[in-house]
N, C-alpha and C positions, 0 to 999 in steps of 0.2 A: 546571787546570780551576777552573772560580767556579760557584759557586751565590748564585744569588739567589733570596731568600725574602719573599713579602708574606702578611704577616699583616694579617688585620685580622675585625672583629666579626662574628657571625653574624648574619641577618636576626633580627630582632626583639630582639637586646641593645639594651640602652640604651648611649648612648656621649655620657658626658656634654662628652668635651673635643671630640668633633665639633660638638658643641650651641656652645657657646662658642665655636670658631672661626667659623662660620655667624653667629651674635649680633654677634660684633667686626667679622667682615667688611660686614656690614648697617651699622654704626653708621660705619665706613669710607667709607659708601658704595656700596657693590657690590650692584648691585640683582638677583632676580633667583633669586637663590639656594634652593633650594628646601631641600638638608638637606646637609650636610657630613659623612663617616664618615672618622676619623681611624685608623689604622694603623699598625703597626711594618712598617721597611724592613731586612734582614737579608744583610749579603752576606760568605759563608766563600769563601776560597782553599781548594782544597783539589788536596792531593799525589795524587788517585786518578787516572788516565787511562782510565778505563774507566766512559763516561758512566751507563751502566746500573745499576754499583753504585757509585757516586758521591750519583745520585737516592736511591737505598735508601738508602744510608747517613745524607742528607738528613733524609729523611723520617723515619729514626727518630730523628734529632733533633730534628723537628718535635713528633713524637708523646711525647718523653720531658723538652724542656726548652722551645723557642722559642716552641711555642705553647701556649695552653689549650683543649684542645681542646671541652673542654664548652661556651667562648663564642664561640672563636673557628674562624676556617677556615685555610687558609693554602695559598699554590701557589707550586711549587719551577723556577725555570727556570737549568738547567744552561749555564753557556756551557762550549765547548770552545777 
């Protein structure tokens, strides 16, 4: 089983390497672009077979190390 995790910033942080991607992409060329939010992409193997407490298990790792939860959000999709 896999888990795949996105994290990324809560409305209203400031996110300064989105800014800068958005900035470089503009000087690139690439018109158009209104705002860029940059994010952590997170993918565990995991030995659990039982999709339900797999997510649990997840998620307390969301809540205990992968994310921050005070800036950021995060959403857990299990593949089987």
């Amino acid at each position: 089983m896999k888990a795949k995790i996105h994290v990324t910033f809560k409305e209203g942080v400031l996110d300064p390497q989105g800014k800068a991607v958005r900035n470089a992409l503009g000087s690139l060329g690439f018109d158009g672009i209104d705002r860029v939010r940059q994010g952590k992409f997170i993918e565990i193997d995991l030995q659990e077979n039982d999709a339900e407490k797999a997510r649990s298990s997840v998620k307390e790792m969301c809540e205990q190390l992968l994310a921050n939860t005070v800036i950021e959000n995060y959403a857990i999709d299990i593949i089987e």
